[in-house]
C-alpha positions as CSV (number, residue, x, y, z in Angstrom):
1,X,16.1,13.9,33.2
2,X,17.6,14.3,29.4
3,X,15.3,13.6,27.0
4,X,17.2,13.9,24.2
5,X,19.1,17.0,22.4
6,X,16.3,19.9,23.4
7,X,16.9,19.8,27.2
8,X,20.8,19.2,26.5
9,X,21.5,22.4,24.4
10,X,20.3,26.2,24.9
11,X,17.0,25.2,22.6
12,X,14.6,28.1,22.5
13,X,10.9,28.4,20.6
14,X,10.9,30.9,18.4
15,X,10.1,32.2,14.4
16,X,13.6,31.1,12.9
17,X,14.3,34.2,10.2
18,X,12.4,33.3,6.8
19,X,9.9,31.1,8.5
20,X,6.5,31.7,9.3
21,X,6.2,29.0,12.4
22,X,7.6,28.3,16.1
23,X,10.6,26.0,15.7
24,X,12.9,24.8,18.5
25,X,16.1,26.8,18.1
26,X,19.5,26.5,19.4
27,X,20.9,29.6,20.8
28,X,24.1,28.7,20.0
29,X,24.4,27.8,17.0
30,X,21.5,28.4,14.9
31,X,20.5,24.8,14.6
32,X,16.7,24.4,13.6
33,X,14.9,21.4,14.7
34,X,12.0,20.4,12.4
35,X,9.4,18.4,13.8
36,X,7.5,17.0,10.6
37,X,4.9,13.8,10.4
38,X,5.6,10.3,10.6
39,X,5.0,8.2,7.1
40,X,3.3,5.3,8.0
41,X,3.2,2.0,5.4
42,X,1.1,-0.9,5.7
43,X,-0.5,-3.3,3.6
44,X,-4.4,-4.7,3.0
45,X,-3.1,-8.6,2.7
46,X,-4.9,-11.2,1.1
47,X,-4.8,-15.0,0.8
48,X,-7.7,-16.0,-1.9
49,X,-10.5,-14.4,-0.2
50,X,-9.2,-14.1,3.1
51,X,-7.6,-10.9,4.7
52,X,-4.2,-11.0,7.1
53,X,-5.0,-9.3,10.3
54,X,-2.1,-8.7,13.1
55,X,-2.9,-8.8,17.1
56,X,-0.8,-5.9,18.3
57,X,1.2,-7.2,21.3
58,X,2.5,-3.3,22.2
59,X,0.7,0.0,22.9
60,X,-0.6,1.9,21.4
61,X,-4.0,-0.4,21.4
62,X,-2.1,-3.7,22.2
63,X,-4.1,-6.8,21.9
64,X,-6.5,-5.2,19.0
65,X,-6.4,-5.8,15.8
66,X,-4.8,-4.2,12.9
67,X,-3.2,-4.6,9.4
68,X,0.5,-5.3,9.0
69,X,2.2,-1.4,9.2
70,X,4.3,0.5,10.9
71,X,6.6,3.7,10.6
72,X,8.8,4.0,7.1
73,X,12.5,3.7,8.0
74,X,15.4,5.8,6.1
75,X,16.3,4.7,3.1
76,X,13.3,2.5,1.7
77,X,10.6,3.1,-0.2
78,X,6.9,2.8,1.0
79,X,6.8,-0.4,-0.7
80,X,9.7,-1.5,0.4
81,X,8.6,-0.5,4.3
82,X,5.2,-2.5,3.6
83,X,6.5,-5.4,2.7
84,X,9.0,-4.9,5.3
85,X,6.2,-4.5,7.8
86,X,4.7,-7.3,7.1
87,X,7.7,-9.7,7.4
88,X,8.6,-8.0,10.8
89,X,4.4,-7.9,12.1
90,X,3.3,-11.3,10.5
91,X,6.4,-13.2,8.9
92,X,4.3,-12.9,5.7
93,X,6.2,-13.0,2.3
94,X,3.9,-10.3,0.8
95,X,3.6,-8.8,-3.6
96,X,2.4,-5.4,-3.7
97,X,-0.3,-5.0,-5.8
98,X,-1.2,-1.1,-6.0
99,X,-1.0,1.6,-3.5
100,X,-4.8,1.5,-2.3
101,X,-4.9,4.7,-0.5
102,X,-3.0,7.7,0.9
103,X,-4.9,9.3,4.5
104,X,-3.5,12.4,5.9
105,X,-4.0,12.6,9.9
106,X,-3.0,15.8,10.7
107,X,-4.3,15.5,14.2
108,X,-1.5,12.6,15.3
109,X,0.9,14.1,12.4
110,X,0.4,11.5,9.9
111,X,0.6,10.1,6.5
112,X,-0.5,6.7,5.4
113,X,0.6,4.7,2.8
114,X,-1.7,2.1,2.2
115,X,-1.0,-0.7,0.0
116,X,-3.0,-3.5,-1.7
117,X,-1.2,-6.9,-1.2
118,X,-1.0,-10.8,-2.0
119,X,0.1,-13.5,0.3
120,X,0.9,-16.0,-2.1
121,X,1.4,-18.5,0.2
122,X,-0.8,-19.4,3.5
123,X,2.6,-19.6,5.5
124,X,2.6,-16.6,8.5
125,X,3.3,-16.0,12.1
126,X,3.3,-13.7,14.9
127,X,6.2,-11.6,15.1
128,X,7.6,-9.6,17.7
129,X,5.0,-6.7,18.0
130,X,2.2,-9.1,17.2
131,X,0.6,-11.1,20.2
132,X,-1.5,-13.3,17.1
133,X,-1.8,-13.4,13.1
134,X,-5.1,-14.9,11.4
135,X,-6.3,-14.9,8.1
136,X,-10.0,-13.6,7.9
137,X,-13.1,-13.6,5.8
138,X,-14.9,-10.4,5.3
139,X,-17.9,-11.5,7.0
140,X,-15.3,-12.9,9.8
141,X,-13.4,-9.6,10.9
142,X,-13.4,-8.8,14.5
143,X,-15.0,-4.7,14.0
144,X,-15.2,-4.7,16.9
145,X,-11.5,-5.1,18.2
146,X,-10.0,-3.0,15.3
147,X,-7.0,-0.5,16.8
148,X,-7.4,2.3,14.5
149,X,-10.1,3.9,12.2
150,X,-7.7,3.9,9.8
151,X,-7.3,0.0,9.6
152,X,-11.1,-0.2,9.7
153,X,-11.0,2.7,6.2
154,X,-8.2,0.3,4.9
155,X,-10.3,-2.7,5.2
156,X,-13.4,-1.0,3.8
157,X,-11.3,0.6,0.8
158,X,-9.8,-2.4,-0.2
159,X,-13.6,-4.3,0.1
160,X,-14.2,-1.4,-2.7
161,X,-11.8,-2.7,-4.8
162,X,-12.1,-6.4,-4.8
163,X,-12.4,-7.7,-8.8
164,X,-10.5,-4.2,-10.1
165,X,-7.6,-4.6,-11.7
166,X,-7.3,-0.6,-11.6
167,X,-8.7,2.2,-9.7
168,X,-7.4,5.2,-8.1
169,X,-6.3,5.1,-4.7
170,X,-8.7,6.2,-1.7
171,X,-8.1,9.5,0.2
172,X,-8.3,9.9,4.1
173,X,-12.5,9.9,4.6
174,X,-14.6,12.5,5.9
175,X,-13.9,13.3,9.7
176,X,-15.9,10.7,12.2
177,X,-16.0,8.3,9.3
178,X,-15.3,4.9,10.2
């Protein structure tokens, strides 16, 4: 089975010269493959005082919740790939507002942008990856059926914020932290 340009070309693991970690190496040519995190962008969206929640309808943790976001694409910038995320997740028309936090997930090699957002119209649906889209009061969110603890530090960061026009954005909590 070929899974891609490792098991096609003489790839070995080894210290490339100059580097100080295992890399995948081509013994033919040189060639260096860098495996480095995925930048993830999403968005805290709110109508009024309501917040934009997304049903996932594929793995990982299909049919839980979650906040419009995704992986960043070449080329855009992370607001540019949050709003995007939320057209393609929700069909939302979303105005970033202020980058609400940064988390770093080493353990799934991850960084998240997290943005603070406005839907300035009540007009969404569910898009392909997303089974269902609601609009939620605090008191209203489904805990419970959340997908990540990052969406459930997202929510909680943003609650933080509500009335500021200005604060600094959240860092990824304290291990366990939900």
């Amino acid at each position: 089975m070929n899974n891609g340009p490792i098991e096609r070309y003489p790839f070995r693991k080894r210290v490339p010269e100059g580097d100080n970690r295992e890399r995948h190496v081509c013994g033919d040519c040189g060639w260096i493959v860098y495996d480095n995190p995925k930048i993830v962008v999403g968005a805290v969206v709110s109508h009024g005082d309501r917040i934009l929640l997304c049903r996932r309808a594929i793995e990982p943790r299909q049919g839980y919740w979650t906040i419009p976001a995704g992986y960043m694409e070449e080329h855009e910038t992370t607001e540019e790939g949050a709003i995007r995320e939320a057209l393609e997740e929700a069909n939302a028309r979303i105005e970033i507002d202020a980058l609400l936090a940064l988390y770093n997930i080493p353990r799934i090699s991850q960084v998240q942008a997290i943005y603070r957002a406005r839907l300035p119209l009540p007009e969404f649906s569910a898009g392909p990856e997303s089974e269902a889209v609601a609009l939620y009061h605090w008191q209203d969110i489904p805990w419970a059926e959340l997908a990540f603890p990052s969406v459930h530090w997202a929510l909680r960061h943003y609650h933080e914020t509500q009335g500021k026009a200005a604060f600094a954005p959240f860092g990824t909590p304290v291990a366990g932290s939900r």
